[in-house]
N, C-alpha and C positions, 0 to 999 in steps of 0.2 A: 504494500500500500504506500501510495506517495504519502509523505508526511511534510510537514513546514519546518520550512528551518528556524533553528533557534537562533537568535540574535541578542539574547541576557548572557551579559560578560560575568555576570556571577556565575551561571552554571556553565557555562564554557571555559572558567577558570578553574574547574575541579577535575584532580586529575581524576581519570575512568578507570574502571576495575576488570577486572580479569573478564574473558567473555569463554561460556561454555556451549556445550550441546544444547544447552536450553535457550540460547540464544539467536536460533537460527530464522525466529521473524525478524529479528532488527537485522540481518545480510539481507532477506526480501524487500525489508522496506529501505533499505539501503538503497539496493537495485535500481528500484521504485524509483526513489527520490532522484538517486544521480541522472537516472535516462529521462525525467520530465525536466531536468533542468541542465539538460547536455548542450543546450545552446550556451551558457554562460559558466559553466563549471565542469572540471576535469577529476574532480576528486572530493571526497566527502570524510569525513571520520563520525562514527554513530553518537557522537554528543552534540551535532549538528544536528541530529533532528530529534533531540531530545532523550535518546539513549547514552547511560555512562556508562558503555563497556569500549575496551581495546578491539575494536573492527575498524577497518579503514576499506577505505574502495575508491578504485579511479580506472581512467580509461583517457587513456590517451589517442584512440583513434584503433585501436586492432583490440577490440572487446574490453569488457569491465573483468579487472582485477579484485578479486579479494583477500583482506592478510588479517589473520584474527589474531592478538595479540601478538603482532610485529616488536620486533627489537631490534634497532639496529647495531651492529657489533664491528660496524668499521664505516671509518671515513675519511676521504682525503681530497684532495683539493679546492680547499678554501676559499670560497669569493662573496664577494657583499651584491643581493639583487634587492628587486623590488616588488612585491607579492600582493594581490585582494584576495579577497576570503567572502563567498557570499552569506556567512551572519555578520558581518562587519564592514563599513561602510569605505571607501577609498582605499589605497594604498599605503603601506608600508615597511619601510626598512627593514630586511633580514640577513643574515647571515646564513649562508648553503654549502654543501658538499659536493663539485663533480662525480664524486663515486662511493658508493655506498655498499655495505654487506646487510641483509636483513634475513634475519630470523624470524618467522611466522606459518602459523598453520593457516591450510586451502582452507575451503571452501568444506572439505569430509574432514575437516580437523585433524590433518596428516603431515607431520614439520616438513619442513621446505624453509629452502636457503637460497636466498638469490642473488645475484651482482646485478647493479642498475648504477645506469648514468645519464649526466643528461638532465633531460626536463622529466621523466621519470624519475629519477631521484630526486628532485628539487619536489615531486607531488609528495611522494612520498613520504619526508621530508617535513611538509607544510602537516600533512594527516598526521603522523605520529606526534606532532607537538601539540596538537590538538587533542591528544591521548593523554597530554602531561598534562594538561589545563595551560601550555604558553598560548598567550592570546599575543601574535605580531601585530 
């Protein structure tokens, strides 16, 4: 089910809890939410539409990603961009990684490891701090 984004930087500032098997409506409404508003957004984390669990999701153009309780375990090269966030109004200053290692279970809650770079790790990147409660 599509759901509304949240835009209270109170609850968008608390970090999100563990996400299990019994969480697997908030990935649907995940889905949901990212593909009705794929005109304007590339990635979502589930405290965006009201869910405090560790799930994130994006799509950069070759299908929708899912990573449940993502961690990332490596990063390297350092550079200063500039990021929106659709619960939050304009742009702002961040700090990003060209390359990244993440930790996180599929979709059947199965670990998996992945190397990303790029504007895939810059999403990815944006969604996990969104898991800590950093609001950019």
């Amino acid at each position: 089910m599509e759901r509304q984004i949240v835009k209270d930087v109170l609850f968008l500032g608390r970090k999100s809890t563990l996400a299990d098997k019994n969480d697997t409506d908030v990935i649907t409404d995940l889905k949901d939410t990212l593909a009705a508003n794929a005109d304007r957004c590339v990635g979502m984390a589930a405290n965006m539409i009201g869910k405090s669990k560790r799930i994130i999701i994006f799509d950069e153009g070759e299908g929708q990603t899912v990573m449940i309780n993502p961690v990332i375990t490596k990063r390297s090269g350092k550079y200063e961009t500039e990021e929106g966030c659709l619960s939050l109004v304009g742009v702002r200053k961040t700090v990003r990684y060209k390359a990244i290692e993440v930790r996180y279970l599929d979709e059947d809650f199965k670990p998996k490891k992945g190397s990303f770079s790029g504007f895939t790790a810059q999403i990815i990147q944006h969604e996990c701090d969104h898991l800590e409660g950093k609001i950019i």
